[in-house]
HTML snippet that shows the backbone in 3Dmol.js (N, CA, C, O; Angstrom):
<script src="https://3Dmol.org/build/3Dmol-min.js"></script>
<div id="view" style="width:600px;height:400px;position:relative"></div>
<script>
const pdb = `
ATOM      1  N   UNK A   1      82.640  84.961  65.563  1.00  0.00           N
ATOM      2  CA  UNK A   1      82.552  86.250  66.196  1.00  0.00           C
ATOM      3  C   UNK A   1      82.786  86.074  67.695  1.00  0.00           C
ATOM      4  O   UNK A   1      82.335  85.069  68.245  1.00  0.00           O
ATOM      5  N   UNK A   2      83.414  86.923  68.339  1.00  0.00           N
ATOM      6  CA  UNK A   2      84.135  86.928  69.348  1.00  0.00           C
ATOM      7  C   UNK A   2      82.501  87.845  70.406  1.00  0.00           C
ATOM      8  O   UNK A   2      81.864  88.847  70.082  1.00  0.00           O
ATOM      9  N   UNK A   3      82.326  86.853  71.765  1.00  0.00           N
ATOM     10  CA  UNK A   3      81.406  87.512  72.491  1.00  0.00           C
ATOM     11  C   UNK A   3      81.903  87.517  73.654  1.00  0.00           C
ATOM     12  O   UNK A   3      82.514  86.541  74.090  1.00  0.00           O
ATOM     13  N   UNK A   4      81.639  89.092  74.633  1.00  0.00           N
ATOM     14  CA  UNK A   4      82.017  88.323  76.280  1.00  0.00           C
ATOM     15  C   UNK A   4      81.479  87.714  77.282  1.00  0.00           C
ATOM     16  O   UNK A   4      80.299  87.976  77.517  1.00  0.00           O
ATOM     17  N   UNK A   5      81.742  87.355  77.601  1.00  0.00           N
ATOM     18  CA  UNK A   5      81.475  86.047  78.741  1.00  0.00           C
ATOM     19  C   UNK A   5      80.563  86.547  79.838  1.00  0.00           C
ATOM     20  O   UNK A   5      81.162  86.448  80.909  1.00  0.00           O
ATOM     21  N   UNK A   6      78.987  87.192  80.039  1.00  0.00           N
ATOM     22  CA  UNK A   6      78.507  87.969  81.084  1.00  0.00           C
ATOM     23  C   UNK A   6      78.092  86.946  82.362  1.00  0.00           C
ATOM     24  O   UNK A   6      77.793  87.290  83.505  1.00  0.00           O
ATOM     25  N   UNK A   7      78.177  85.392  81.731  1.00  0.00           N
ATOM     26  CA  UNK A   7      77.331  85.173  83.496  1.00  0.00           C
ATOM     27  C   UNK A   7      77.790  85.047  84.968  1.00  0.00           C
ATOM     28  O   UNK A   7      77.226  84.798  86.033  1.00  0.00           O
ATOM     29  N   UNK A   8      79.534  85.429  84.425  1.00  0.00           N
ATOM     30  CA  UNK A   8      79.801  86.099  86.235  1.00  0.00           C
ATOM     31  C   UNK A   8      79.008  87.244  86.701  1.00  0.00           C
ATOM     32  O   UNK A   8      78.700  87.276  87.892  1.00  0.00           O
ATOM     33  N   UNK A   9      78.602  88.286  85.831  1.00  0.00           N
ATOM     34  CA  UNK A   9      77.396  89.215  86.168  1.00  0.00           C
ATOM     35  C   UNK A   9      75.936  88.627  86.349  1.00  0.00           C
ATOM     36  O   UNK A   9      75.154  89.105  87.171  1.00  0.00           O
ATOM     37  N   UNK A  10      75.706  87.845  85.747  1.00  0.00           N
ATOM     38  CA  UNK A  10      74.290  87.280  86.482  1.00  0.00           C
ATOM     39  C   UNK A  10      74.229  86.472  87.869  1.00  0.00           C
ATOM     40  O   UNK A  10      73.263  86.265  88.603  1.00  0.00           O
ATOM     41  N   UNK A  11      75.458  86.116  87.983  1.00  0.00           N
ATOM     42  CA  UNK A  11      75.510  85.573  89.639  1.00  0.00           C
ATOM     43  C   UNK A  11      75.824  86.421  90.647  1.00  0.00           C
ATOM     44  O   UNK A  11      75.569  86.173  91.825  1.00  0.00           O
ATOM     45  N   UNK A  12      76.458  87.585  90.198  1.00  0.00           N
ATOM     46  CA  UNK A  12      76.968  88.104  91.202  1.00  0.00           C
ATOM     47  C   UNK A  12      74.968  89.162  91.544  1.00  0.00           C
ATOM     48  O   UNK A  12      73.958  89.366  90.870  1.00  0.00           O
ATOM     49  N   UNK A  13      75.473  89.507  93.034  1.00  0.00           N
ATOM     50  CA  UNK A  13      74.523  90.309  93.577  1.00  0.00           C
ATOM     51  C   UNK A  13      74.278  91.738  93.206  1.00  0.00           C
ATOM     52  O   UNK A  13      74.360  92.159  94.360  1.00  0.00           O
ATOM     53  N   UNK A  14      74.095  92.572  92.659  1.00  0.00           N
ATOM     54  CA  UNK A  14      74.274  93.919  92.224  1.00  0.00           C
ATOM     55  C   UNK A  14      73.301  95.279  92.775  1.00  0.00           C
ATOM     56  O   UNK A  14      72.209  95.064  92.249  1.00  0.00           O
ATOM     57  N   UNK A  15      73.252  95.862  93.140  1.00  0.00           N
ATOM     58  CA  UNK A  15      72.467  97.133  93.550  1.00  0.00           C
ATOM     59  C   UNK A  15      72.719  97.990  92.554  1.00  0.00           C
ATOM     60  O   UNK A  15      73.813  98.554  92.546  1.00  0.00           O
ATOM     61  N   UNK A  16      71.614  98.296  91.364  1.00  0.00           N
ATOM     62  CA  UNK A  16      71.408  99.011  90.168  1.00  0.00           C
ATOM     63  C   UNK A  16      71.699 100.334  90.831  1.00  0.00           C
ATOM     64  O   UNK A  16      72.545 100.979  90.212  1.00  0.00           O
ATOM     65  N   UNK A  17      71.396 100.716  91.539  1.00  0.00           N
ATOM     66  CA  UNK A  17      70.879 101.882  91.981  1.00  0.00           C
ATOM     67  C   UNK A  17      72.382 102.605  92.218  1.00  0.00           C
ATOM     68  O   UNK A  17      73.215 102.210  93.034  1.00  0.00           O
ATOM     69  N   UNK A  18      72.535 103.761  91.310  1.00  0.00           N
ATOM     70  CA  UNK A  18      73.601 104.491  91.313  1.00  0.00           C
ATOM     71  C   UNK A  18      73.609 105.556  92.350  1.00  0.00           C
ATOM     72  O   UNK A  18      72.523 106.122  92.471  1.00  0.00           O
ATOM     73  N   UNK A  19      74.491 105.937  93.068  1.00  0.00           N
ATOM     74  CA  UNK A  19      74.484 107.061  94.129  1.00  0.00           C
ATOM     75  C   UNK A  19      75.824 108.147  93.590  1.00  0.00           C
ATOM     76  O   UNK A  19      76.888 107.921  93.013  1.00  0.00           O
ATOM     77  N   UNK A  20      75.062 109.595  94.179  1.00  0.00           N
ATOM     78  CA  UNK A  20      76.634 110.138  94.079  1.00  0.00           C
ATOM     79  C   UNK A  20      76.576 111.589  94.992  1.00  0.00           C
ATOM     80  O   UNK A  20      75.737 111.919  95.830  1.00  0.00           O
ATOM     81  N   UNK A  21      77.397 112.091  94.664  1.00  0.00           N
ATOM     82  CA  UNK A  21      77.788 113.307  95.984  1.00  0.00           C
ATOM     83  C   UNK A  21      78.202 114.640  94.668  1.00  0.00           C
ATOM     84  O   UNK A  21      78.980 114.563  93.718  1.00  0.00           O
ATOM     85  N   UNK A  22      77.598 115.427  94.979  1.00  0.00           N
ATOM     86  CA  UNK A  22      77.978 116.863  94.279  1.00  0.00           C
ATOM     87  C   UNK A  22      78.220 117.646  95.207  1.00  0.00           C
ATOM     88  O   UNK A  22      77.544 117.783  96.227  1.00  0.00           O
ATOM     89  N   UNK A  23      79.676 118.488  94.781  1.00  0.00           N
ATOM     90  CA  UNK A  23      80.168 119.615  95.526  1.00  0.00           C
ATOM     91  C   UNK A  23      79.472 120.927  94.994  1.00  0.00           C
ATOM     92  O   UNK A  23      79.513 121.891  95.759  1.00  0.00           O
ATOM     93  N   UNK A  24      78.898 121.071  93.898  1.00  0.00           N
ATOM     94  CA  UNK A  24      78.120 122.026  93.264  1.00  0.00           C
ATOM     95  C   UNK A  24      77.260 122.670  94.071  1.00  0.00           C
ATOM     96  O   UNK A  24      77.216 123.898  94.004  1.00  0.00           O
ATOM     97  N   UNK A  25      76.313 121.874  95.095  1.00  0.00           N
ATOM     98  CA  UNK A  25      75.461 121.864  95.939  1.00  0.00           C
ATOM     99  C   UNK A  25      75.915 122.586  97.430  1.00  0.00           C
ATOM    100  O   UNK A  25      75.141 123.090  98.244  1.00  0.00           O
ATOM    101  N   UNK A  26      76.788 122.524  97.492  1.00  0.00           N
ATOM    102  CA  UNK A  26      77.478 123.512  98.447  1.00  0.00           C
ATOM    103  C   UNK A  26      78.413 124.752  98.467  1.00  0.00           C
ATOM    104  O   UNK A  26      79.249 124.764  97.563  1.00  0.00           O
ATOM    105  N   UNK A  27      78.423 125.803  99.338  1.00  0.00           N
ATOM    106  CA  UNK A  27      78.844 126.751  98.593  1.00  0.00           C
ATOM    107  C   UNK A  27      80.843 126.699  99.431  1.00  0.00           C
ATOM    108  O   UNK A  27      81.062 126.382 100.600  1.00  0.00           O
ATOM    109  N   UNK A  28      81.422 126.911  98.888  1.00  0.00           N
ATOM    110  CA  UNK A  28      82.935 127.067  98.693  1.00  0.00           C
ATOM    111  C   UNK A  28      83.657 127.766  98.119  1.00  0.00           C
ATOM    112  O   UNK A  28      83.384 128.170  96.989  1.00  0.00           O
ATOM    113  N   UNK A  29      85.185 128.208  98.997  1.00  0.00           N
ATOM    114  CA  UNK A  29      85.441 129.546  97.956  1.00  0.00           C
ATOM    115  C   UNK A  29      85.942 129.287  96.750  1.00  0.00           C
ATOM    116  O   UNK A  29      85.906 130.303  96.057  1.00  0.00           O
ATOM    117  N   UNK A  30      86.564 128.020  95.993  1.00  0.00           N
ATOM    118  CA  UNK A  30      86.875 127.357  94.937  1.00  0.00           C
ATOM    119  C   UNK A  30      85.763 127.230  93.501  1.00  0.00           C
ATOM    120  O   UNK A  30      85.745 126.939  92.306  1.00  0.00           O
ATOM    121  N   UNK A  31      84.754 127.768  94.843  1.00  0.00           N
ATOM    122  CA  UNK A  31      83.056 127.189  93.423  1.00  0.00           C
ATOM    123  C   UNK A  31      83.083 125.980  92.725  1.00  0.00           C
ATOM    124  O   UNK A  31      82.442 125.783  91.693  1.00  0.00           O
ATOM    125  N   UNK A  32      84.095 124.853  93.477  1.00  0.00           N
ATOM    126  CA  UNK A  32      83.762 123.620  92.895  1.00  0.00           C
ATOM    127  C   UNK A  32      82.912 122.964  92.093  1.00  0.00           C
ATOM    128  O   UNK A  32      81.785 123.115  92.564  1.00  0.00           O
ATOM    129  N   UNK A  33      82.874 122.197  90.947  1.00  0.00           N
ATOM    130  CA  UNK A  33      81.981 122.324  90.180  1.00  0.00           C
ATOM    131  C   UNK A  33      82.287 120.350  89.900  1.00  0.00           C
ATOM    132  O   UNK A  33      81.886 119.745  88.906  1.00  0.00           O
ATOM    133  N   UNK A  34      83.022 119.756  90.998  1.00  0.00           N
ATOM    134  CA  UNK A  34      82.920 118.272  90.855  1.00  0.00           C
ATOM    135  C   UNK A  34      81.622 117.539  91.444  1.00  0.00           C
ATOM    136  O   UNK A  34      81.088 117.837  92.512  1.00  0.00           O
ATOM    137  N   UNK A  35      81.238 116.609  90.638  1.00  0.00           N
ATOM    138  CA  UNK A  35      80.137 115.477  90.858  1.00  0.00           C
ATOM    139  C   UNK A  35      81.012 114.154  90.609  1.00  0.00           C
ATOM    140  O   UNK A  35      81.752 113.793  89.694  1.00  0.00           O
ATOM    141  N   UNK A  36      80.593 113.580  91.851  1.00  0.00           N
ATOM    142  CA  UNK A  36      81.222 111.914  92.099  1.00  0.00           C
ATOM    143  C   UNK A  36      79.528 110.991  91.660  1.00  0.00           C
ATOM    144  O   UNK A  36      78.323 111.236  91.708  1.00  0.00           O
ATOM    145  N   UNK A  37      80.300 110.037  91.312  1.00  0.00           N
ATOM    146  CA  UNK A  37      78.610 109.277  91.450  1.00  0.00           C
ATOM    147  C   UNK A  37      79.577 107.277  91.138  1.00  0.00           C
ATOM    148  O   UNK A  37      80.363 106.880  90.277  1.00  0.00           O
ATOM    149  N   UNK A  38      79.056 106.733  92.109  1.00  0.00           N
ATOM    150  CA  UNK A  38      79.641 105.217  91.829  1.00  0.00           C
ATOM    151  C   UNK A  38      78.293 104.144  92.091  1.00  0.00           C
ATOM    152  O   UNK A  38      77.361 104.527  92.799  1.00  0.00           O
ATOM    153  N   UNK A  39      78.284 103.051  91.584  1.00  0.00           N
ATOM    154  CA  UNK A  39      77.048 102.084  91.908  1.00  0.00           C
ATOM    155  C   UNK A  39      77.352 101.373  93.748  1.00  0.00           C
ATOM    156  O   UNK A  39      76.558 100.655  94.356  1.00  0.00           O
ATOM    157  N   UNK A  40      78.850 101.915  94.313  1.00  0.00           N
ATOM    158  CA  UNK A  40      78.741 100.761  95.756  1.00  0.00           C
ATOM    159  C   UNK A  40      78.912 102.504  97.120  1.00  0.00           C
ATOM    160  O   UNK A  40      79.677 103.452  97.298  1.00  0.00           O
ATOM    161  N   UNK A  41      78.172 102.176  97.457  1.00  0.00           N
ATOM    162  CA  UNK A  41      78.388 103.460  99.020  1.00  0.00           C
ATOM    163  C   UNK A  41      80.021 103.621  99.040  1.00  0.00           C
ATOM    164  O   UNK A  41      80.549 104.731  98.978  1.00  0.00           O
ATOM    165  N   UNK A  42      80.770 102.393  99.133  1.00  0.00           N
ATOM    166  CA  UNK A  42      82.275 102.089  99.085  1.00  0.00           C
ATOM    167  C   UNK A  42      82.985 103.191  98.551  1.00  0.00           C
ATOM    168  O   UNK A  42      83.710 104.096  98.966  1.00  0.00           O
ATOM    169  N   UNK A  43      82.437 102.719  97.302  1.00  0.00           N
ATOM    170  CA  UNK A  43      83.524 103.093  95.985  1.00  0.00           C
ATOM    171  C   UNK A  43      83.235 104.300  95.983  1.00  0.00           C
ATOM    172  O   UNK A  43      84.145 105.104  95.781  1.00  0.00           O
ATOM    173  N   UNK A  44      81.833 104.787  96.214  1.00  0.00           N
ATOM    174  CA  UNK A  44      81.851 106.674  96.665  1.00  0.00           C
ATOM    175  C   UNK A  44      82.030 107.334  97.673  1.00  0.00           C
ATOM    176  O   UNK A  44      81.675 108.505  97.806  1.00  0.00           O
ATOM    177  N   UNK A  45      82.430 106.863  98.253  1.00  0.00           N
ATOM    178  CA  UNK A  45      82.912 107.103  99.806  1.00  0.00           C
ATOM    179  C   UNK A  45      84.243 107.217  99.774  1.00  0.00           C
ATOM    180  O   UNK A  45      84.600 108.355 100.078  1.00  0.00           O
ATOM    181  N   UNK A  46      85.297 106.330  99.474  1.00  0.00           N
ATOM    182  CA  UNK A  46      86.618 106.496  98.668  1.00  0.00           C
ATOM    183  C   UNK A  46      86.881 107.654  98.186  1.00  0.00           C
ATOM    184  O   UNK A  46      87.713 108.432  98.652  1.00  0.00           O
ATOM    185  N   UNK A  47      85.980 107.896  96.934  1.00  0.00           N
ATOM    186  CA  UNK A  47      86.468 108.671  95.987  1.00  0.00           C
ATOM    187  C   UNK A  47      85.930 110.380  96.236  1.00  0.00           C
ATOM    188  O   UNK A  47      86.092 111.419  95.596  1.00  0.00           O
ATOM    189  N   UNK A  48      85.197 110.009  97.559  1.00  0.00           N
ATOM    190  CA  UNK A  48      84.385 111.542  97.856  1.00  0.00           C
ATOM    191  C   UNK A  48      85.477 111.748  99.290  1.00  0.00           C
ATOM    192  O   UNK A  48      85.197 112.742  99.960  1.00  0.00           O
ATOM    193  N   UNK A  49      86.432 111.073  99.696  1.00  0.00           N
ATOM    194  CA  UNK A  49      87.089 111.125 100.775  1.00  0.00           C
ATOM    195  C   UNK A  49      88.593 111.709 100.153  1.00  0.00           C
ATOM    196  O   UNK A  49      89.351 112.617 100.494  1.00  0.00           O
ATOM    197  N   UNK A  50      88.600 110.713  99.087  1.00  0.00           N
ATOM    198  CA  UNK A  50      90.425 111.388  98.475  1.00  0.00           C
ATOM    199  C   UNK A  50      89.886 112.829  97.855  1.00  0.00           C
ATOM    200  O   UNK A  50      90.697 113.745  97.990  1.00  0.00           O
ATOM    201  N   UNK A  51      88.790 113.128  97.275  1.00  0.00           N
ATOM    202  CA  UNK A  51      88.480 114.981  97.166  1.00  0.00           C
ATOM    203  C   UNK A  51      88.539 115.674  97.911  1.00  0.00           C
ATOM    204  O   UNK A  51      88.831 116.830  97.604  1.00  0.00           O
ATOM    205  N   UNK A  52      88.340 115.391  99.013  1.00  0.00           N
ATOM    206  CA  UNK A  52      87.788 116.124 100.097  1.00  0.00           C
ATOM    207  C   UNK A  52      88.809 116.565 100.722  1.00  0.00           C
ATOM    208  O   UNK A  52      88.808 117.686 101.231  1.00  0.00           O
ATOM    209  N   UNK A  53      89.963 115.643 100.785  1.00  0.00           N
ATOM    210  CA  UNK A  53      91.586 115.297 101.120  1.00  0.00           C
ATOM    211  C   UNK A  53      92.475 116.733 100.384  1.00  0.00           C
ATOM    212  O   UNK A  53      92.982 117.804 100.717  1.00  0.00           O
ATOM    213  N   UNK A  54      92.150 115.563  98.746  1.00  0.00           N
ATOM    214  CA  UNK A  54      93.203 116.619  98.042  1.00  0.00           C
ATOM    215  C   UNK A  54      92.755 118.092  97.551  1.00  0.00           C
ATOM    216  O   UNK A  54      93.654 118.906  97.345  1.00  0.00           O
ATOM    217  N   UNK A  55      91.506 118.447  97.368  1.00  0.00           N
ATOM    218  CA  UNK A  55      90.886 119.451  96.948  1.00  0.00           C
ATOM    219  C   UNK A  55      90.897 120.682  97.899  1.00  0.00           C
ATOM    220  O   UNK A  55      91.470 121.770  97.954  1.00  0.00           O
ATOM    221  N   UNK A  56      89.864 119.890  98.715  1.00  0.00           N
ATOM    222  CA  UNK A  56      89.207 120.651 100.050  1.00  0.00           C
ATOM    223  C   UNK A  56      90.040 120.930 101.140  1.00  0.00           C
ATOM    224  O   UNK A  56      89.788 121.984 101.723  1.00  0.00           O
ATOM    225  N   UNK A  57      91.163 120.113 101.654  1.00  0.00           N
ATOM    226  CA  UNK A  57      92.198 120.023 102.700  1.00  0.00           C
ATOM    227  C   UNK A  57      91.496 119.740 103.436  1.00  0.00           C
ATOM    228  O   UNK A  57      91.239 120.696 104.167  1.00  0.00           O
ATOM    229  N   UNK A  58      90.697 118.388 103.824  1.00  0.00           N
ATOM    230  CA  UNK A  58      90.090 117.934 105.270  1.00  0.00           C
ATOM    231  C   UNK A  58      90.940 117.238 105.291  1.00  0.00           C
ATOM    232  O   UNK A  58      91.612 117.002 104.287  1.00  0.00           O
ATOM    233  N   UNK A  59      91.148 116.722 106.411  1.00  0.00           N
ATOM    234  CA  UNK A  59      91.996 115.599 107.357  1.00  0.00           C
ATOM    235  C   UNK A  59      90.780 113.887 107.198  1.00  0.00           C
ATOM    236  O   UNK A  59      89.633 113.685 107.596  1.00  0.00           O
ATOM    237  N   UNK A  60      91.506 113.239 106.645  1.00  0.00           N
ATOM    238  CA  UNK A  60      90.045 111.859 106.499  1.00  0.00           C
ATOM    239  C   UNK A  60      90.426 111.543 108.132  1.00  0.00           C
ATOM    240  O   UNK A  60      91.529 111.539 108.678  1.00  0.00           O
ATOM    241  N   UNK A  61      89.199 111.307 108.637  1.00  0.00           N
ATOM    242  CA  UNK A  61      88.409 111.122 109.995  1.00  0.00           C
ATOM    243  C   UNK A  61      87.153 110.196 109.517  1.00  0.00           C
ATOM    244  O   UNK A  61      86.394 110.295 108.553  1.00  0.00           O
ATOM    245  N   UNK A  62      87.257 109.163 110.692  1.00  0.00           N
ATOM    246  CA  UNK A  62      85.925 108.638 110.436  1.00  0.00           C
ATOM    247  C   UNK A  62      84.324 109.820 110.543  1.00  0.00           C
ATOM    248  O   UNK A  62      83.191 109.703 110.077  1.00  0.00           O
ATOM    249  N   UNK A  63      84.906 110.753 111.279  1.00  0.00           N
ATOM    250  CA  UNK A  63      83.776 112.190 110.879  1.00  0.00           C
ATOM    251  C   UNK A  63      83.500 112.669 110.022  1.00  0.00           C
ATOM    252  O   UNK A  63      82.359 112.815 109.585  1.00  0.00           O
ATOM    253  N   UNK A  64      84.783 113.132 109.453  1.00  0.00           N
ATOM    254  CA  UNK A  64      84.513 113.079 108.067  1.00  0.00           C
ATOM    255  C   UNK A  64      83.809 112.118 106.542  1.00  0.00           C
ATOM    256  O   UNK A  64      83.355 112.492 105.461  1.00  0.00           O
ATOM    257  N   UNK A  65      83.994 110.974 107.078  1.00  0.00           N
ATOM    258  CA  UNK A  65      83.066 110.014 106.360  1.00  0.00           C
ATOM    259  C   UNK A  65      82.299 109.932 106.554  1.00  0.00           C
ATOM    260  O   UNK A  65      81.584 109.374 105.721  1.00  0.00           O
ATOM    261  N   UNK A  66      81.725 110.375 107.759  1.00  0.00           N
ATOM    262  CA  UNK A  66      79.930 109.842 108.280  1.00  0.00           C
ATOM    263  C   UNK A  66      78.771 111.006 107.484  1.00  0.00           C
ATOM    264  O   UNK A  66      77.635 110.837 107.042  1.00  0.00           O
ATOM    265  N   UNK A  67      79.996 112.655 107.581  1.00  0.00           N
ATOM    266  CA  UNK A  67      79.344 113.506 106.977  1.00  0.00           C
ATOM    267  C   UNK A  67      79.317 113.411 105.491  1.00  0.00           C
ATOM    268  O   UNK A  67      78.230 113.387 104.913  1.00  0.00           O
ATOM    269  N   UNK A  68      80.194 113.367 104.978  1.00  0.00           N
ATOM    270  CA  UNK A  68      80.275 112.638 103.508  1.00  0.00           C
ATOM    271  C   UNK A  68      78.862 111.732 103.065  1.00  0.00           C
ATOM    272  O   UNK A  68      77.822 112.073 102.502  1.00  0.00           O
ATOM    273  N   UNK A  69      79.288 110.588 103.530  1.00  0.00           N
ATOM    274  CA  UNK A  69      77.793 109.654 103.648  1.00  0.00           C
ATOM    275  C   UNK A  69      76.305 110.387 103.512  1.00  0.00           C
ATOM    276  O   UNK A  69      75.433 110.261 102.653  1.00  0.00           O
ATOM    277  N   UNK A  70      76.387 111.341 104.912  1.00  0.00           N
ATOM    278  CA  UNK A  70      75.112 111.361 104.632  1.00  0.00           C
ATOM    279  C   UNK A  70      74.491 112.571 103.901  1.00  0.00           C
ATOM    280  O   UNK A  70      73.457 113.178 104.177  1.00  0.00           O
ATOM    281  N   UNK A  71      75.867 112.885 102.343  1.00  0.00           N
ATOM    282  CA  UNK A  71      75.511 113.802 101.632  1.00  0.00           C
ATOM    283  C   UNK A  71      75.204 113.089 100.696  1.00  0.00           C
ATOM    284  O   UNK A  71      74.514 113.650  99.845  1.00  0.00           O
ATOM    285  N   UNK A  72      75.495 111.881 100.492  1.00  0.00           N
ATOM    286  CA  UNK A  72      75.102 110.638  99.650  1.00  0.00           C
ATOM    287  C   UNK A  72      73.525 111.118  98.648  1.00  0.00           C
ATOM    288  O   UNK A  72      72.867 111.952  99.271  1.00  0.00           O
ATOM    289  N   UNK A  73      72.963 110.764  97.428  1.00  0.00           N
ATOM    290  CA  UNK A  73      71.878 110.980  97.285  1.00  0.00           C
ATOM    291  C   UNK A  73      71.836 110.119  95.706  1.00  0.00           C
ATOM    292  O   UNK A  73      72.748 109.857  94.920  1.00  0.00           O
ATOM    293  N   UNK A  74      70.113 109.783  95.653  1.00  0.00           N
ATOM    294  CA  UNK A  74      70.306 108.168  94.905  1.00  0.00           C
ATOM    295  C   UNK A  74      70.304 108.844  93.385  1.00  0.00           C
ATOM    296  O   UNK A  74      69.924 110.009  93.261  1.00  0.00           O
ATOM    297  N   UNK A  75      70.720 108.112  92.291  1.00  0.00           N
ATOM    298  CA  UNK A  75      70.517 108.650  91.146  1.00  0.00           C
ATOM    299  C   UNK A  75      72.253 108.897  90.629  1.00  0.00           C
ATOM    300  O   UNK A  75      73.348 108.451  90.970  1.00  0.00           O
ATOM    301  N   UNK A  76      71.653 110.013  89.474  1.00  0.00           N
ATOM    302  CA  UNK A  76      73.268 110.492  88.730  1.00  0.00           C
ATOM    303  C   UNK A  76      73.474 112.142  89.078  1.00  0.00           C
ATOM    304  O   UNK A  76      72.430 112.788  88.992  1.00  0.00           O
ATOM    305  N   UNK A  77      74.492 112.782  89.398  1.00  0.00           N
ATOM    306  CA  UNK A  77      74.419 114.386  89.252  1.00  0.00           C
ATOM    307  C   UNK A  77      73.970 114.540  88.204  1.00  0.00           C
ATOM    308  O   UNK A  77      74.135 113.757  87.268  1.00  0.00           O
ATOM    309  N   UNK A  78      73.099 115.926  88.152  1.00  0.00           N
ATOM    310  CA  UNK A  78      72.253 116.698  86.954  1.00  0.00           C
ATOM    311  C   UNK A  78      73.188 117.216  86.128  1.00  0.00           C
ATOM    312  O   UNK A  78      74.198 117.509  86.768  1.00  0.00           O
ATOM    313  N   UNK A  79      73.268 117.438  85.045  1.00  0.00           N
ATOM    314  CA  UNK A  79      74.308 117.933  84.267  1.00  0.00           C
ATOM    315  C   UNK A  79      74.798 119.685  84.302  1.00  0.00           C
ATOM    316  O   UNK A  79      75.813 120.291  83.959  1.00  0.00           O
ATOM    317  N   UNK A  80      73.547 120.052  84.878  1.00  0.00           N
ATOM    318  CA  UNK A  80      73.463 121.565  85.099  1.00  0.00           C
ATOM    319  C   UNK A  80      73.690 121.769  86.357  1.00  0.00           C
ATOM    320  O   UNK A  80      73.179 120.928  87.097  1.00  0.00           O
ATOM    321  N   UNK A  81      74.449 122.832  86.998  1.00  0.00           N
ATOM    322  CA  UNK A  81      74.579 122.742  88.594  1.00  0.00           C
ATOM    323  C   UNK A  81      73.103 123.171  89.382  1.00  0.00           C
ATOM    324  O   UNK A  81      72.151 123.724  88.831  1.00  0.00           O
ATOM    325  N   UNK A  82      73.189 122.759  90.819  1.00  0.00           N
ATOM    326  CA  UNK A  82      72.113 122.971  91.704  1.00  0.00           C
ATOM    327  C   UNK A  82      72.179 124.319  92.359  1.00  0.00           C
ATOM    328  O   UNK A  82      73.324 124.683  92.089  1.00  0.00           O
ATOM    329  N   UNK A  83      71.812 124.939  92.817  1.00  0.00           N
ATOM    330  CA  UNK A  83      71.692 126.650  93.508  1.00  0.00           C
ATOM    331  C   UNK A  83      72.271 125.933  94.891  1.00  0.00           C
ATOM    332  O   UNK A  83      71.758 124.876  95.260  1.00  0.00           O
ATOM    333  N   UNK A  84      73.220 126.463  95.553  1.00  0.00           N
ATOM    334  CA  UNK A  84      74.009 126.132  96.371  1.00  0.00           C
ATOM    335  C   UNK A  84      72.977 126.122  97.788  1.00  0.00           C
ATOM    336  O   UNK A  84      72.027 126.905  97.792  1.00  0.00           O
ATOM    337  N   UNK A  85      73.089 125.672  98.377  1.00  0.00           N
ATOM    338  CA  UNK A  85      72.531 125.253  99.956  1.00  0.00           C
ATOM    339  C   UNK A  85      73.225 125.254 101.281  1.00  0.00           C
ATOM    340  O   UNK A  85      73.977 124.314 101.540  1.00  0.00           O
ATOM    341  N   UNK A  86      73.101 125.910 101.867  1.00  0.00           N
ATOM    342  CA  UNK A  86      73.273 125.899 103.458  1.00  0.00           C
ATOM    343  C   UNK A  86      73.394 124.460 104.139  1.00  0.00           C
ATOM    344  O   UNK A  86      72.446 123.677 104.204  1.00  0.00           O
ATOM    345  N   UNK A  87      74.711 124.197 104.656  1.00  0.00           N
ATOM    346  CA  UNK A  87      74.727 123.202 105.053  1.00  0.00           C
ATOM    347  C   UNK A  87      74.551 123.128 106.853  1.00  0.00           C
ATOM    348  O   UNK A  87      74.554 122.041 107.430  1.00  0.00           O
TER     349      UNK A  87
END
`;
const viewer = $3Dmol.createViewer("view");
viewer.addModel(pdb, "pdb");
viewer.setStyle({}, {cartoon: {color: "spectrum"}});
viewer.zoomTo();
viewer.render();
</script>
């Protein structure tokens, strides 16, 4: 029986802790209804920057990433949307 090979995952360093960014949570005239969520700040930061790009029409700015960031929040999006908030 064929098994895979995990102990490059036991050496490597990992942060369990999943983060992600919901547009649900803000109000827009699109009513966006996308949730990002990745395990590295990186990899959601990326992927909350090319939305923001192609969706939203921001210009990527390191401003734009800092605000991004610190919409960041720990966990998974809820499956049900959030009541929109004042940013």
């Amino acid at each position: 029986m064929w098994r895979p090979r995990l102990n490059h995952l036991l050496d490597a360093e990992v942060d369990m802790s999943r983060k992600y960014i919901d547009c649900r949570e803000f109000p827009s005239e699109m009513n966006c209804t996308v949730a990002i969520c990745a395990d590295t700040d990186k990899e959601l930061l990326d992927a909350a920057v090319q939305h923001a790009v192609a969706i939203h029409q921001h210009q990527d700015s390191p401003e734009l990433r800092a605000q991004l960031q610190q919409l960041f929040r720990e966990g998974t999006p809820p499956i049900e949307g959030r009541p929109s908030q004042e940013i």
